[in-house]
N, CA, C and O atoms as a GROMACS GRO file, in nm:
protein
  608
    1UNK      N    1  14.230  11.205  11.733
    1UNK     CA    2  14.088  11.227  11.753
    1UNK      C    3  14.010  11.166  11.636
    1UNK      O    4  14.037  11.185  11.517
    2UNK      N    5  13.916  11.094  11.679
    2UNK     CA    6  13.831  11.010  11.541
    2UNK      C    7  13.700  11.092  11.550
    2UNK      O    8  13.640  11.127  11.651
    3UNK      N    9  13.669  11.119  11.408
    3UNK     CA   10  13.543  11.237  11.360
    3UNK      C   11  13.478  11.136  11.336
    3UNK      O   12  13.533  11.036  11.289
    4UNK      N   13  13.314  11.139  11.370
    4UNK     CA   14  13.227  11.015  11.367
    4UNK      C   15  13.125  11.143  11.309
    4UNK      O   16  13.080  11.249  11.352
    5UNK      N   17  13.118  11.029  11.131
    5UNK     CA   18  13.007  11.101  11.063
    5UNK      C   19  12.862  11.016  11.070
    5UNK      O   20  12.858  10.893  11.064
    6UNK      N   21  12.748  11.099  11.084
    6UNK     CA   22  12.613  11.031  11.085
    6UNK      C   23  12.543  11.094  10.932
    6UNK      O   24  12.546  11.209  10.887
    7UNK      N   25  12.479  10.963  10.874
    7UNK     CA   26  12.433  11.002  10.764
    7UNK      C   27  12.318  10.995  10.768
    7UNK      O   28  12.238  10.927  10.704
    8UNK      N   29  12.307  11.074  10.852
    8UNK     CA   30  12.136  11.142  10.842
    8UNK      C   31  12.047  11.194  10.730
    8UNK      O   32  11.943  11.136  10.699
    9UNK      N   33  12.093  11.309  10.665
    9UNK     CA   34  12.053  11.360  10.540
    9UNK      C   35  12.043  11.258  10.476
    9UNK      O   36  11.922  11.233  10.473
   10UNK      N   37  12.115  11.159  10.405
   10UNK     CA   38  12.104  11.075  10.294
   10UNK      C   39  11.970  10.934  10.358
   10UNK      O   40  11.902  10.868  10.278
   11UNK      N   41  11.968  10.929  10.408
   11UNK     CA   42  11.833  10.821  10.461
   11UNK      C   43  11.740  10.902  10.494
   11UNK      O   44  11.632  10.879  10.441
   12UNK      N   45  11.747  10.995  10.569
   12UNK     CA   46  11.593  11.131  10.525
   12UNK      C   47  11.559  11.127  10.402
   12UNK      O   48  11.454  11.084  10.355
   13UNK      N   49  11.685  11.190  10.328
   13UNK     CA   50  11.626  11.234  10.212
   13UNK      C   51  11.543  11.107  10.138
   13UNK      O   52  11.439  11.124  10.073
   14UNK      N   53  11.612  10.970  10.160
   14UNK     CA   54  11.595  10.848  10.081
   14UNK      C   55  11.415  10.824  10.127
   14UNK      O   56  11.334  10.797  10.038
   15UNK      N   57  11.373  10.837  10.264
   15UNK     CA   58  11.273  10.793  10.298
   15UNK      C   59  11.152  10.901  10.286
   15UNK      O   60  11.032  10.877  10.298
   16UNK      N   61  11.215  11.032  10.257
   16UNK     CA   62  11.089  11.119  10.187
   16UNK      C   63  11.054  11.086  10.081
   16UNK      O   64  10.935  11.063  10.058
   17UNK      N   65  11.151  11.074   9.990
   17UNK     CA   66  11.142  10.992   9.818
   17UNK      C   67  11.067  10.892   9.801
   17UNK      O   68  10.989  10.889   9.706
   18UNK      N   69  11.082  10.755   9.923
   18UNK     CA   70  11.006  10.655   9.892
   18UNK      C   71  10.846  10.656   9.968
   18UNK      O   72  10.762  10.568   9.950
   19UNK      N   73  10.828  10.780  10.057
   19UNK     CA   74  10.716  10.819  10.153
   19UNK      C   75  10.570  10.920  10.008
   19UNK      O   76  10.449  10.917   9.988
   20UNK      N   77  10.712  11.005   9.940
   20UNK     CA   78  10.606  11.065   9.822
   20UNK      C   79  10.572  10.996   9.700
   20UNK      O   80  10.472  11.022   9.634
   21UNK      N   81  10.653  10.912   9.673
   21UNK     CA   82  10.620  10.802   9.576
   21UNK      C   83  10.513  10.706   9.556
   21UNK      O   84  10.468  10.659   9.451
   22UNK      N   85  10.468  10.678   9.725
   22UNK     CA   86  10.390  10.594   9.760
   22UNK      C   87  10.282  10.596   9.676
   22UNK      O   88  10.299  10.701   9.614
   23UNK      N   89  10.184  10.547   9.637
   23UNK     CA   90  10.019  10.586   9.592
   23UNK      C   91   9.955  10.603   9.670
   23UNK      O   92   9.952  10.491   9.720
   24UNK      N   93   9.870  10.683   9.749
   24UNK     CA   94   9.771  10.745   9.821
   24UNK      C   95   9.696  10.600   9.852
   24UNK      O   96   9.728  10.492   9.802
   25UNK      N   97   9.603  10.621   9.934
   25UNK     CA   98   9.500  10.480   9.930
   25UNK      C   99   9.366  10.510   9.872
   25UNK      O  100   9.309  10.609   9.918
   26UNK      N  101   9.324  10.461   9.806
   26UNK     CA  102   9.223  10.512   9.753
   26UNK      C  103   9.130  10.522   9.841
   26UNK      O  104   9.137  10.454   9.942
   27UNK      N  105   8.993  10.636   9.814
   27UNK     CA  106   8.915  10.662   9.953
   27UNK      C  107   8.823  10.503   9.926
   27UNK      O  108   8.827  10.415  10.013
   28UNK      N  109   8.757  10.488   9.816
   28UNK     CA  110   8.702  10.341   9.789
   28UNK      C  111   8.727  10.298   9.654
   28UNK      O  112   8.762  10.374   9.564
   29UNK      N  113   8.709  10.190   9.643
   29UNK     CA  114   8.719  10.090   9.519
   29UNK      C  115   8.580  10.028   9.462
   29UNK      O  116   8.509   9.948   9.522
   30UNK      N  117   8.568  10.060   9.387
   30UNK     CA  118   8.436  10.001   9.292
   30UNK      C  119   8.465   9.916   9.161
   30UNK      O  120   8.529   9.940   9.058
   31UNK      N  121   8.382   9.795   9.210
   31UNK     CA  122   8.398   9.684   9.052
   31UNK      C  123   8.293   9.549   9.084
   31UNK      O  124   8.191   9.551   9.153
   32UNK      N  125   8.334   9.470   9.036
   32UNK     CA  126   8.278   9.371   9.031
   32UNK      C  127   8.356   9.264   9.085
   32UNK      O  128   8.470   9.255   9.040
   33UNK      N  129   8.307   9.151   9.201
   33UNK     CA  130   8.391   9.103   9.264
   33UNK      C  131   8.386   8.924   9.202
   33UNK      O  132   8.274   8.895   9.160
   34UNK      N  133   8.462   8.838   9.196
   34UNK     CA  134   8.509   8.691   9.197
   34UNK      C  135   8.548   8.647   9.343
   34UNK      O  136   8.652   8.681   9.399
   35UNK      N  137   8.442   8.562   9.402
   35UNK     CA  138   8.520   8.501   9.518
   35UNK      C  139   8.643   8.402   9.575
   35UNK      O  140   8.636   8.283   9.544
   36UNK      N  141   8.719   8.433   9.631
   36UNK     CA  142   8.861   8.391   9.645
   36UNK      C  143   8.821   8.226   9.728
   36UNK      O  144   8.830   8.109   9.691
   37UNK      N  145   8.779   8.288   9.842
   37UNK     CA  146   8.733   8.224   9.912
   37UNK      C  147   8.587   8.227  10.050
   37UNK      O  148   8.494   8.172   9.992
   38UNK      N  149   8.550   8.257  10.161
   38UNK     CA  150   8.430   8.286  10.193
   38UNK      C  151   8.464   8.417  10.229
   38UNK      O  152   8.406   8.512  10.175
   39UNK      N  153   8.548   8.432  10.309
   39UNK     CA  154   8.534   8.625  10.334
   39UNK      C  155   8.668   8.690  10.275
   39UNK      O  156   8.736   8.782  10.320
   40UNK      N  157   8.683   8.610  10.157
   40UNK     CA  158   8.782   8.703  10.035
   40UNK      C  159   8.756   8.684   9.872
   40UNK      O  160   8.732   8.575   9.821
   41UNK      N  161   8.765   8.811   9.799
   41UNK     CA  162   8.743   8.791   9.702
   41UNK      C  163   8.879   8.915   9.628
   41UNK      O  164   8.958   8.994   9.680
   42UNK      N  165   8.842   8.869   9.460
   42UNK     CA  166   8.922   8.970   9.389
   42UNK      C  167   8.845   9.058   9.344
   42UNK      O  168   8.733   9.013   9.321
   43UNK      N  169   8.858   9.165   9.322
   43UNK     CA  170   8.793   9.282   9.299
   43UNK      C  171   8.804   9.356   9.200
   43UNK      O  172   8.865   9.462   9.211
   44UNK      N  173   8.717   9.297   9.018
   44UNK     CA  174   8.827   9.369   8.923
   44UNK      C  175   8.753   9.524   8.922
   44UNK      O  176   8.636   9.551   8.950
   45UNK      N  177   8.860   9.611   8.883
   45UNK     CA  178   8.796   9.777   8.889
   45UNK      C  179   8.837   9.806   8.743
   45UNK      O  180   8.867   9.714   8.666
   46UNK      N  181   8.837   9.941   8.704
   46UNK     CA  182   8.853   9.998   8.622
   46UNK      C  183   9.006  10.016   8.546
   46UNK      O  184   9.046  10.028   8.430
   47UNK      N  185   9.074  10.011   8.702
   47UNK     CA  186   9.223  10.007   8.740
   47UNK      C  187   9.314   9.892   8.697
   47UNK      O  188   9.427   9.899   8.648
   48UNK      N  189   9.212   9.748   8.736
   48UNK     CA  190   9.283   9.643   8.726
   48UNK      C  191   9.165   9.560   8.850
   48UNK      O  192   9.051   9.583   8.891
   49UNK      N  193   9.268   9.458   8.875
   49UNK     CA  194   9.224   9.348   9.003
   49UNK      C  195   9.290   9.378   9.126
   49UNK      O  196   9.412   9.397   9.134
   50UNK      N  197   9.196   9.384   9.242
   50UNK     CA  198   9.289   9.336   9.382
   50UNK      C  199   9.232   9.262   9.452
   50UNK      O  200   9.112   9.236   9.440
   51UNK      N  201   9.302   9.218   9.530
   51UNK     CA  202   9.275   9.092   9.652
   51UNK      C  203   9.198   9.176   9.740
   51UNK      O  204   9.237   9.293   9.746
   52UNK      N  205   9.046   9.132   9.847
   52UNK     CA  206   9.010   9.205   9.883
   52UNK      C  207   9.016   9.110  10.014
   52UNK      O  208   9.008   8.991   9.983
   53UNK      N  209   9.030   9.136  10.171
   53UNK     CA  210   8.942   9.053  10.264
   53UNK      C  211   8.876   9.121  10.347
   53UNK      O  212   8.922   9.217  10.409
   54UNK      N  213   8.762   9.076  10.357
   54UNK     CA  214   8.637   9.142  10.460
   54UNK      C  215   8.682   9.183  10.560
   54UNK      O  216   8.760   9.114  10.625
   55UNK      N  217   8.650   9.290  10.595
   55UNK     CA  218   8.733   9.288  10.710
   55UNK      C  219   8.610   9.260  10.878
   55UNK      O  220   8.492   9.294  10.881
   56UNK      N  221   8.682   9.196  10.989
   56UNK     CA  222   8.594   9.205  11.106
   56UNK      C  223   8.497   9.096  11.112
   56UNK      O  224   8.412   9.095  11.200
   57UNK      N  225   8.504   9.002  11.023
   57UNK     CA  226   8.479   8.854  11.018
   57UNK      C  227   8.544   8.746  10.971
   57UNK      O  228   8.659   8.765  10.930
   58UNK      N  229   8.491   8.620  10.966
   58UNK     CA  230   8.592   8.523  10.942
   58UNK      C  231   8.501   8.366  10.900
   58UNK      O  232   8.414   8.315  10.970
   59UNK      N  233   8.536   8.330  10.809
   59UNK     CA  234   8.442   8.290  10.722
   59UNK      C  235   8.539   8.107  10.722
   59UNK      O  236   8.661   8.122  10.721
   60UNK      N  237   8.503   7.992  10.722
   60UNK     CA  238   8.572   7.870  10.776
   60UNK      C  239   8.670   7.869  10.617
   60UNK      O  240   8.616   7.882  10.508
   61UNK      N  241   8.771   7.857  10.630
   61UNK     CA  242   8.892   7.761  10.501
   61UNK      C  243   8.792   7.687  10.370
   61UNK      O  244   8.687   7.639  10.411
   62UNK      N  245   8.805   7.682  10.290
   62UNK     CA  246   8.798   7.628  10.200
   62UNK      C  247   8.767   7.425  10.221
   62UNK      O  248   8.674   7.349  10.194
   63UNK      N  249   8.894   7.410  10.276
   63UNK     CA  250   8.877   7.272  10.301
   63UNK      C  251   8.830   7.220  10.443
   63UNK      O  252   8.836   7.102  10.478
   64UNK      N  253   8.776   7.335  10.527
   64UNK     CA  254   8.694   7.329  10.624
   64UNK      C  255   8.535   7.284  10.619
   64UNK      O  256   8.479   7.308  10.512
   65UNK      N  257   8.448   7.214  10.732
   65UNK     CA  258   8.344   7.226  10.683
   65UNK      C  259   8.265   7.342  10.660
   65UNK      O  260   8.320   7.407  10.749
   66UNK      N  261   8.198   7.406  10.623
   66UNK     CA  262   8.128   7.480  10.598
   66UNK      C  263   8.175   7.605  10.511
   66UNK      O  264   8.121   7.712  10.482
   67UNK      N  265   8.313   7.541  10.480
   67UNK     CA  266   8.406   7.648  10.375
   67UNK      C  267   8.344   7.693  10.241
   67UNK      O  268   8.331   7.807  10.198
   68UNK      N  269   8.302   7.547  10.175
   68UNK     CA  270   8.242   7.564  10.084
   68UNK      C  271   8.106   7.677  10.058
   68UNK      O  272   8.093   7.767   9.974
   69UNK      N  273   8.026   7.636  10.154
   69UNK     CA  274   7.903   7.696  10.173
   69UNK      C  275   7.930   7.840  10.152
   69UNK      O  276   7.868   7.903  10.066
   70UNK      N  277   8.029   7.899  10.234
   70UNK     CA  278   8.068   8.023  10.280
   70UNK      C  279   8.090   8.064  10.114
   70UNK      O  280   8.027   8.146  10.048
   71UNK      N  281   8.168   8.005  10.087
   71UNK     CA  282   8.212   8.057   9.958
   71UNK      C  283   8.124   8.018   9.836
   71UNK      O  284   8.183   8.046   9.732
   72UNK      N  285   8.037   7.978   9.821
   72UNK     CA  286   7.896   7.957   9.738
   72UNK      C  287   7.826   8.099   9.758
   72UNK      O  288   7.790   8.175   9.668
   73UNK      N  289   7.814   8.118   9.901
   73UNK     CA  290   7.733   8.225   9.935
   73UNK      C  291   7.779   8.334   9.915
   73UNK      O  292   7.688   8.413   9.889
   74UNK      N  293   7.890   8.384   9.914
   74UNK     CA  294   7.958   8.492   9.886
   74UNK      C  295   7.945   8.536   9.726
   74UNK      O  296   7.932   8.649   9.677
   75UNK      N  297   7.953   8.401   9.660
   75UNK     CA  298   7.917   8.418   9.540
   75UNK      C  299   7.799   8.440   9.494
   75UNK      O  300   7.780   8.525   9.407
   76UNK      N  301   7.722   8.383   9.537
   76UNK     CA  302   7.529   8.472   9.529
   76UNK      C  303   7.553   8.589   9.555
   76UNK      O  304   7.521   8.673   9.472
   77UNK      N  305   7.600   8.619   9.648
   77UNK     CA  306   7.560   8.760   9.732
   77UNK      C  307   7.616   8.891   9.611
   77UNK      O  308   7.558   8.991   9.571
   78UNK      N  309   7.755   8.835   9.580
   78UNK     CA  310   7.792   8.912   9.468
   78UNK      C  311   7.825   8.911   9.332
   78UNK      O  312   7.900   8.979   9.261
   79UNK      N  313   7.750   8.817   9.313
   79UNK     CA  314   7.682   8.758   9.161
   79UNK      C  315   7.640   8.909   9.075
   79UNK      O  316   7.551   8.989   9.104
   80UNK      N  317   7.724   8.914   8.976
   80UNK     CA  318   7.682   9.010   8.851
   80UNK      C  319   7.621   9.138   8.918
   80UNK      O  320   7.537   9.211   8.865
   81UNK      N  321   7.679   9.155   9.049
   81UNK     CA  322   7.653   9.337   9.081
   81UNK      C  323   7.749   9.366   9.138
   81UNK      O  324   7.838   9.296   9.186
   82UNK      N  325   7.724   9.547   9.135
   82UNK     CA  326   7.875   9.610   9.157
   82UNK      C  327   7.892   9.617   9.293
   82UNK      O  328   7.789   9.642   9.357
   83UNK      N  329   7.956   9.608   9.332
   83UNK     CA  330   8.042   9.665   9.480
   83UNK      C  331   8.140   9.730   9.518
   83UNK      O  332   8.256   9.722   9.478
   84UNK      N  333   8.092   9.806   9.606
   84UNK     CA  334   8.216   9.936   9.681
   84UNK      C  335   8.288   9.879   9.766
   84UNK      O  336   8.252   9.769   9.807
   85UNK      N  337   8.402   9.935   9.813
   85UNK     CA  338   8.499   9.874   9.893
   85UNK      C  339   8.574  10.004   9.971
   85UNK      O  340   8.625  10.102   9.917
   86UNK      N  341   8.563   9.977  10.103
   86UNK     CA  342   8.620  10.126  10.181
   86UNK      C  343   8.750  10.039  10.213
   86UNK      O  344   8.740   9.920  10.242
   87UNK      N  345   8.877  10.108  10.204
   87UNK     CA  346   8.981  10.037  10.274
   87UNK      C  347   8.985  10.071  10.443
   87UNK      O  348   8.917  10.152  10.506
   88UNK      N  349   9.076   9.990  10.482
   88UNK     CA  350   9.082  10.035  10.645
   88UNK      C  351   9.105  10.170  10.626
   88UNK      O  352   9.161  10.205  10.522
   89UNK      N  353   9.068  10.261  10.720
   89UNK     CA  354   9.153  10.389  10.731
   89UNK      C  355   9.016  10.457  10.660
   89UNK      O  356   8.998  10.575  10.689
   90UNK      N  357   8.935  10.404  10.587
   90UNK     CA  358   8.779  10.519  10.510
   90UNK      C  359   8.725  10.519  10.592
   90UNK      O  360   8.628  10.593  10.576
   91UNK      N  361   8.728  10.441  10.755
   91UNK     CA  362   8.531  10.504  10.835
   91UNK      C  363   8.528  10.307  10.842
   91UNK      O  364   8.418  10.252  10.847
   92UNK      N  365   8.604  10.256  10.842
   92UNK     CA  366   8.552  10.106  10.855
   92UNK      C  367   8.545  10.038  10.976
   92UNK      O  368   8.656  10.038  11.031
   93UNK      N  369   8.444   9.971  11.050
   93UNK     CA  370   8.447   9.923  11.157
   93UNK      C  371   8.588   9.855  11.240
   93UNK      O  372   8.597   9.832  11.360
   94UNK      N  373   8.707   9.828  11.116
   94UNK     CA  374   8.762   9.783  11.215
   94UNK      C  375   8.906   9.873  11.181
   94UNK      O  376   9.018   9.828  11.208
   95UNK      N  377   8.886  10.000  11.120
   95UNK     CA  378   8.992  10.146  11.177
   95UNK      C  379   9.032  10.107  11.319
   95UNK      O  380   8.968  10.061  11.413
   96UNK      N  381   9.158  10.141  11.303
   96UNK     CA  382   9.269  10.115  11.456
   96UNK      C  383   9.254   9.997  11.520
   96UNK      O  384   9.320   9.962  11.617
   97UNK      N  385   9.189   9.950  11.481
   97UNK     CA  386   9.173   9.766  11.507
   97UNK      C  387   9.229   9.633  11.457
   97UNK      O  388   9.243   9.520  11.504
   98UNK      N  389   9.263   9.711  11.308
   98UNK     CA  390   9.322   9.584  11.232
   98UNK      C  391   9.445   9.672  11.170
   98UNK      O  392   9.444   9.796  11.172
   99UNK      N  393   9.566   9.580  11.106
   99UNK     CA  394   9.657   9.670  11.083
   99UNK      C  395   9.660   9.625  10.925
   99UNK      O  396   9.619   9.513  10.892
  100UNK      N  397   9.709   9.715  10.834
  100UNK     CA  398   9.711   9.650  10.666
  100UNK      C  399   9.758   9.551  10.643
  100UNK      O  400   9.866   9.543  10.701
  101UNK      N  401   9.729   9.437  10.567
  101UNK     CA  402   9.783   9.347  10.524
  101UNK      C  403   9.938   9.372  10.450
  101UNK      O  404   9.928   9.449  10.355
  102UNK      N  405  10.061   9.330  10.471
  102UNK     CA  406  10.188   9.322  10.361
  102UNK      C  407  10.134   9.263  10.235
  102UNK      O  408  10.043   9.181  10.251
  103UNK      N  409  10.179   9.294  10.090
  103UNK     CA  410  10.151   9.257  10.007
  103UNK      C  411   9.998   9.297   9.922
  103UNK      O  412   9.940   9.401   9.956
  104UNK      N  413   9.969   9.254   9.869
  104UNK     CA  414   9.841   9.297   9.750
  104UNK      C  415   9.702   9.277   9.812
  104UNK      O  416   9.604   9.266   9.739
  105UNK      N  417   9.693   9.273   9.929
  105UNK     CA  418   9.556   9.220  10.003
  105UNK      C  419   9.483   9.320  10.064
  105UNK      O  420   9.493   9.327  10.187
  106UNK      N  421   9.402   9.413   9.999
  106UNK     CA  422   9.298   9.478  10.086
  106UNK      C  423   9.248   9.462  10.194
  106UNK      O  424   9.179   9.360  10.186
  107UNK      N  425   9.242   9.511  10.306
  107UNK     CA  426   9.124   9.453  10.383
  107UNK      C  427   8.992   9.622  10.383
  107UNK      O  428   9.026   9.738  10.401
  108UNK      N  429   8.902   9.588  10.367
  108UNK     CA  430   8.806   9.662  10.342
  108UNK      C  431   8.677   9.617  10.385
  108UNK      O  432   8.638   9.500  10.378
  109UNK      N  433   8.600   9.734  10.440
  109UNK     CA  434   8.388   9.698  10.426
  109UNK      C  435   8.381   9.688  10.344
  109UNK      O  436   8.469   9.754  10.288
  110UNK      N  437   8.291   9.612  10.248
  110UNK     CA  438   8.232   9.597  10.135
  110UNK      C  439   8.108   9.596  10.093
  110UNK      O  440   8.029   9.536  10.166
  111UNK      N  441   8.064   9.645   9.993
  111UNK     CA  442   7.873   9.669  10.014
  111UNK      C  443   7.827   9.618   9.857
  111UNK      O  444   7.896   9.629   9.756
  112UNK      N  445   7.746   9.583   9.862
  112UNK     CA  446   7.662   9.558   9.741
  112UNK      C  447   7.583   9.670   9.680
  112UNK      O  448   7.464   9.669   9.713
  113UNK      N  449   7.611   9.745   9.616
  113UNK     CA  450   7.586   9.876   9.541
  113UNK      C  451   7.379   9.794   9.489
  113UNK      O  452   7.340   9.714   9.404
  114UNK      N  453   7.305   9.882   9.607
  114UNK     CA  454   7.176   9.846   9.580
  114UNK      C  455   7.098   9.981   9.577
  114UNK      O  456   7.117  10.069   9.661
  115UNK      N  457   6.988   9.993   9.451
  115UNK     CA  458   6.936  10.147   9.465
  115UNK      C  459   6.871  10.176   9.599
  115UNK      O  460   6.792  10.097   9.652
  116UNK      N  461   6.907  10.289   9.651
  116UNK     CA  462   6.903  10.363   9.764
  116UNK      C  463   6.944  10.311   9.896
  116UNK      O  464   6.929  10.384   9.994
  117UNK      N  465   7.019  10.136   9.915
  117UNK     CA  466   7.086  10.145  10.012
  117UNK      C  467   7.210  10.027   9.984
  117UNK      O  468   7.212   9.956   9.884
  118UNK      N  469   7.283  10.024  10.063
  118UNK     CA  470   7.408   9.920  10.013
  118UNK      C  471   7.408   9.848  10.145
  118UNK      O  472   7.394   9.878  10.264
  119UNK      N  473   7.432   9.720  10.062
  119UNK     CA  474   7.399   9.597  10.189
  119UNK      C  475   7.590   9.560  10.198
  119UNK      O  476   7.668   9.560  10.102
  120UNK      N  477   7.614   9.539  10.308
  120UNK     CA  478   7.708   9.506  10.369
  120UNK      C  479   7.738   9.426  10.354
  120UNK      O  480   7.694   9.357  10.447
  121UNK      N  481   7.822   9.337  10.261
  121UNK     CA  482   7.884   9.183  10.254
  121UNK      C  483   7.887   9.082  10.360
  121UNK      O  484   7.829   8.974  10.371
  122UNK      N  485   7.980   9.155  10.447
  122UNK     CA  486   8.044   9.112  10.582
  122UNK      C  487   7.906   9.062  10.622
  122UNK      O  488   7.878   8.942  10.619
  123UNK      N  489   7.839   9.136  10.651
  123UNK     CA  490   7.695   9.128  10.756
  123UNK      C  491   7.615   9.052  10.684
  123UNK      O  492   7.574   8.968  10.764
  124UNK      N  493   7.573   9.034  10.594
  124UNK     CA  494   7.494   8.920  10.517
  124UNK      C  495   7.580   8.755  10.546
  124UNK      O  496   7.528   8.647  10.573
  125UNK      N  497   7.709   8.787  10.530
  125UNK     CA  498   7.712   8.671  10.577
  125UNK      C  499   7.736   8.614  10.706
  125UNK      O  500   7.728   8.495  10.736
  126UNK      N  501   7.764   8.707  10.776
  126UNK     CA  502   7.737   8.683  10.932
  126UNK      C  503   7.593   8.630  10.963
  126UNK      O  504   7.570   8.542  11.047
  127UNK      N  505   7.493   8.695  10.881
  127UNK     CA  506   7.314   8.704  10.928
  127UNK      C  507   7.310   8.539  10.879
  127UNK      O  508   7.302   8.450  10.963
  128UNK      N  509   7.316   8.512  10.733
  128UNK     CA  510   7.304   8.388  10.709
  128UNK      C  511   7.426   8.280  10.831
  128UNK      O  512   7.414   8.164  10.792
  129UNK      N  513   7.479   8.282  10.893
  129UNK     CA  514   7.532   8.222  10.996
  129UNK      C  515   7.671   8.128  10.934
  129UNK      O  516   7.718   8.028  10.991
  130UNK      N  517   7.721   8.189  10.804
  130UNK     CA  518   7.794   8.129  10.697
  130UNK      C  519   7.981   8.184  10.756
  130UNK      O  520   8.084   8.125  10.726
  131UNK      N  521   7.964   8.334  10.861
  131UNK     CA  522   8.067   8.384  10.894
  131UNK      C  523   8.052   8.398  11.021
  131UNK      O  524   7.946   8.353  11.065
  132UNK      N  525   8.124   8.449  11.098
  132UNK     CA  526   8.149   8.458  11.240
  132UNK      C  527   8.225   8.646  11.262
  132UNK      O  528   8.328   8.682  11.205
  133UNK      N  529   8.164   8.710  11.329
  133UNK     CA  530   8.173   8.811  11.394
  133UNK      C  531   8.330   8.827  11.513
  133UNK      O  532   8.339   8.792  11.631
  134UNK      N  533   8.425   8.888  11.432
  134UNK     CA  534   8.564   8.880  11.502
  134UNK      C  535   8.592   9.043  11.569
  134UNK      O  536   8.652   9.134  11.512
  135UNK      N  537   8.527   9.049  11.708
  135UNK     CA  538   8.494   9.102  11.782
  135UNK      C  539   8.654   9.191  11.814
  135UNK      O  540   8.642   9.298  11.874
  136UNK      N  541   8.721   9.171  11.796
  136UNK     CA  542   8.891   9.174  11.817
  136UNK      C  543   8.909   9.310  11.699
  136UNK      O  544   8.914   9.428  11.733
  137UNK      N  545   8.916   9.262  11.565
  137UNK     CA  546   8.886   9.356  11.471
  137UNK      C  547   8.760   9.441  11.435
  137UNK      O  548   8.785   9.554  11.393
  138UNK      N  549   8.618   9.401  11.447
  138UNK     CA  550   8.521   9.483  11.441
  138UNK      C  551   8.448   9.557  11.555
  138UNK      O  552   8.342   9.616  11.539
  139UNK      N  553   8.500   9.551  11.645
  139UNK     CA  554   8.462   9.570  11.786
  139UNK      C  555   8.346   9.569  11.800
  139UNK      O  556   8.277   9.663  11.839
  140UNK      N  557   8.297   9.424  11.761
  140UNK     CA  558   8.169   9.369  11.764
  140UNK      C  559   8.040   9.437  11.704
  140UNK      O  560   7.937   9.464  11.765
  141UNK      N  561   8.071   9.458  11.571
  141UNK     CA  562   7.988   9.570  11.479
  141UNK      C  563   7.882   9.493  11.420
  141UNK      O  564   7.767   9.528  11.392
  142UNK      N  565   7.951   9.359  11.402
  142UNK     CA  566   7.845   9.225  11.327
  142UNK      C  567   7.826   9.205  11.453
  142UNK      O  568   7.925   9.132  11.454
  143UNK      N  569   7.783   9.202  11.586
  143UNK     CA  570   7.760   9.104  11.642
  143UNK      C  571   7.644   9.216  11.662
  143UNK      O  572   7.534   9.164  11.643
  144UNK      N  573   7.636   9.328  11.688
  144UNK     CA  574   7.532   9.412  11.710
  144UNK      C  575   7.419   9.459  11.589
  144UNK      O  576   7.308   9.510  11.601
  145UNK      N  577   7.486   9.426  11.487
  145UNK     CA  578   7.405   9.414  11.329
  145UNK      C  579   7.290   9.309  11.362
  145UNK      O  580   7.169   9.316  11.345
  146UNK      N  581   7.389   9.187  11.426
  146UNK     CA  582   7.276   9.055  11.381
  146UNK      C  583   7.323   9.009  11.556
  146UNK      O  584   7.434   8.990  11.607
  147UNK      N  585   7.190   9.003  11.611
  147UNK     CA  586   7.190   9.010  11.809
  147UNK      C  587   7.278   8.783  11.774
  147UNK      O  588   7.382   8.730  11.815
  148UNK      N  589   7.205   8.750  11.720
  148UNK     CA  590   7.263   8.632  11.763
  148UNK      C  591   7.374   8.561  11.663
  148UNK      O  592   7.368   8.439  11.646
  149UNK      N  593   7.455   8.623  11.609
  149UNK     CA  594   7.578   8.583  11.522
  149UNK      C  595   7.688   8.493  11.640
  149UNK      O  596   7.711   8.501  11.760
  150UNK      N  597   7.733   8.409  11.526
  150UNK     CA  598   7.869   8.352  11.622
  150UNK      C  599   7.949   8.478  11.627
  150UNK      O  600   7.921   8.579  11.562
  151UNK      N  601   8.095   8.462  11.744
  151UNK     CA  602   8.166   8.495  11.738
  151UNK      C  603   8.268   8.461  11.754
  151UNK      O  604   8.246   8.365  11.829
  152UNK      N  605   8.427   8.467  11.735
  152UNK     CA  606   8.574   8.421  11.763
  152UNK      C  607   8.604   8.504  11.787
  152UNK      O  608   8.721   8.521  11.820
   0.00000   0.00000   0.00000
C-alpha cells in the first residue's frame, strides 16, 4: 500500500508569511512629480521615488508625433507643485477595470494639490487634447469630464 503525503501545511503556512509581509498599499502618495513620459511620471515622496502611470488615459510614445508635446505638457502641468496620487483600489475611476502593474509602476488618479480644489492630471490632459480617454480602463470618466475628448 503506498501512503501519499500532501504538503499542505508547509505552502499555507509559506503563503501566509509572504501574504503578511507584504506592505499594505498606501491609501495615497504625495510629492512632487518628474515626467517620465506624457501619461507617466516619477513621483519623489518623503519615502523615496516611484514610477507613477495615469491611469484611464493614454498619452502618444515619446518618439510618436505628438509624444513630445504630451510630455512638455505634463511637465507644465506639474511644474514645482505638489501632487496626490490615489492608487487603483483608493476610489479611482478605473477600480476593477485595470489590474496592477508587475514591478515598481503605480497606476494611480493624480491631482495637482490646488487651494480648495485639486485638478486632475489625467483630465487636463485629455481637455488640452494632448491624451486620449481609454474608455476600457476609465469607463469613460475623461470622456464625460471633457464632452469632446478623443478616445481608444
Amino acid at each position: 500500500m503506498i501512503v501519499q503525503r500532501r504538503i499542505f501545511f508547509p505552502t499555507a503556512a509559506l503563503a501566509a508569511v509572504l501574504i503578511l509581509n507584504m506592505p499594505a498599499p498606501a491609501a495615497e502618495y504625495r510629492g512632487t512629480g518628474i515626467p517620465a513620459t506624457g501619461d507617466s511620471f516619477y513621483l519623489k515622496t518623503s519615502a523615496g521615488e516611484l514610477r507613477v502611470r495615469l491611469c484611464g488615459i493614454e498619452a502618444p510614445p515619446l518618439p510618436e508625433r505628438g509624444g513630445v508635446e504630451a510630455y512638455q505638457a505634463l511637465r507644465r502641468i506639474m511644474e514645482l507643485k505638489m501632487i496626490r496620487c490615489i492608487p487603483l483600489g483608493g476610489g479611482t475611476p478605473c477600480d476593477a477595470r485595470t489590474r496592477p502593474t508587475p514591478g515598481n509602476v503605480v497606476i494611480a488618479q493624480c491631482f495637482i494639490i490646488v487651494p480648495g480644489i485639486d485638478k486632475d492630471i489625467a483630465e487636463e490632459l485629455v481637455r488640452t487634447k494632448l491624451a486620449c480617454d481609454l474608455p476600457q480602463f476609465s469607463g469613460g470618466h475623461y470622456r464625460r469630464k471633457v464632452p469632446d475628448a478623443c478616445v481608444k
